[in-house]
C-alpha positions, 0 to 999 in steps of 0.5 A, spaced: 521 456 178 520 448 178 521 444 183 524 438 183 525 432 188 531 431 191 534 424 195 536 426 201 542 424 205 542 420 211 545 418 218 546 412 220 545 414 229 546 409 234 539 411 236 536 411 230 530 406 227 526 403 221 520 408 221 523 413 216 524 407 211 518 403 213 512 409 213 516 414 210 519 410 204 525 414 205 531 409 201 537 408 204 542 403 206 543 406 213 541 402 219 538 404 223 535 409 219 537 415 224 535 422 221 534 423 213 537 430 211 531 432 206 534 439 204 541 439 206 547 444 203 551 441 210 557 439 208 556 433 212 550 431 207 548 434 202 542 433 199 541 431 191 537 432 185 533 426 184 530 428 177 531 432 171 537 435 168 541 436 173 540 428 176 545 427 182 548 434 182 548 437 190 544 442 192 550 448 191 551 445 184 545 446 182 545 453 184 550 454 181 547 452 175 540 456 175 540 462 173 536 466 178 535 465 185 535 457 186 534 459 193 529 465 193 531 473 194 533 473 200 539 467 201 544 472 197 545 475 205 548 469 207 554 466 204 551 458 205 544 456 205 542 457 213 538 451 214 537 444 215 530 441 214 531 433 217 526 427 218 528 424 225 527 417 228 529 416 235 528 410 238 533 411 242 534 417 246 539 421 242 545 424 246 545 430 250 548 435 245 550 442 245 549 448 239 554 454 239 552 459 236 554 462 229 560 467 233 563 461 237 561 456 231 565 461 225 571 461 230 572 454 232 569 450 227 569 454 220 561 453 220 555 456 222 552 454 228 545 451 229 539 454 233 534 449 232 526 448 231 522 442 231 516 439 230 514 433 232 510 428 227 509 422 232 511 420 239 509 414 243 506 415 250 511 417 255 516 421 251 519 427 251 524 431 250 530 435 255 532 442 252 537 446 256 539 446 264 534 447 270 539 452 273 546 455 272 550 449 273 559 448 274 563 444 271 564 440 276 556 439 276 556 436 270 562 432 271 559 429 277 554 427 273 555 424 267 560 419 272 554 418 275 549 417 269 544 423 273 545 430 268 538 428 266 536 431 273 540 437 270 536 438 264 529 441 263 524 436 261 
């Protein structure tokens, strides 16, 4: 199977940087640069073909087209190709955000949900990351604390 290069699609997030395009060389008008969506079938940003015979056409185009398995033998079992691979520059502290998983994301929003994996390239001294609540928390906790600026203390640093 060839390979081929794609463009990436990109977001442009409040806390988003200049680090994908000045030592990524990642092109794109966004600013800032927040997160570049390097192999995205997503239909918030779907990656591209940048060369070849099939030049700009998206990622599920392109299968469509190949003749063969365009995403390996085992992307048959899902309806849509299961990942998104990004580039992130957070130089701002992202939001606090919450991912359903595929049962309550098919229901509510028509989509799969989003378990996630990262892997840090860089980071400055000091930073880190906050994944998940350090205990059961009500409702009302979490109201509280978003008035008053604190769901950092509830939250796994």
């Amino acid at each position: 199977m060839p390979m081929w290069r794609q463009e990436p699609a990109c977001k442009d997030y409040l806390w988003g940087g200049e680090r994908l395009r000045d030592k990524y060389h990642i092109e794109s008008s966004c600013k800032p640069l927040a997160e570049a969506w390097m192999l995205s079938c997503h239909p918030d940003g779907l990656s591209r073909l940048a060369e070849g015979e099939w030049q700009g056409m998206t990622l599920p185009q392109a299968a469509k087209c190949y003749k063969g398995n365009f995403f390996g033998t085992r992307c048959a079992e899902f309806e849509e190709f299961p990942m998104l691979v990004k580039l992130i520059d957070a130089k701002k502290d992202l939001s606090v955000q919450v991912h359903p998983n595929d049962a309550y994301a098919h229901r509510v929003e028509h989509q799969n949900g989003k378990a996630e994996m990262w892997y840090v390239m860089e980071a400055a001294p000091g930073a880190a990351l906050y994944y998940g609540f350090r205990r059961a928390v009500t409702k009302e906790e979490i109201q509280n604390s978003l008035k008053n600026n604190t769901l950092t203390e509830l939250l796994h640093r």
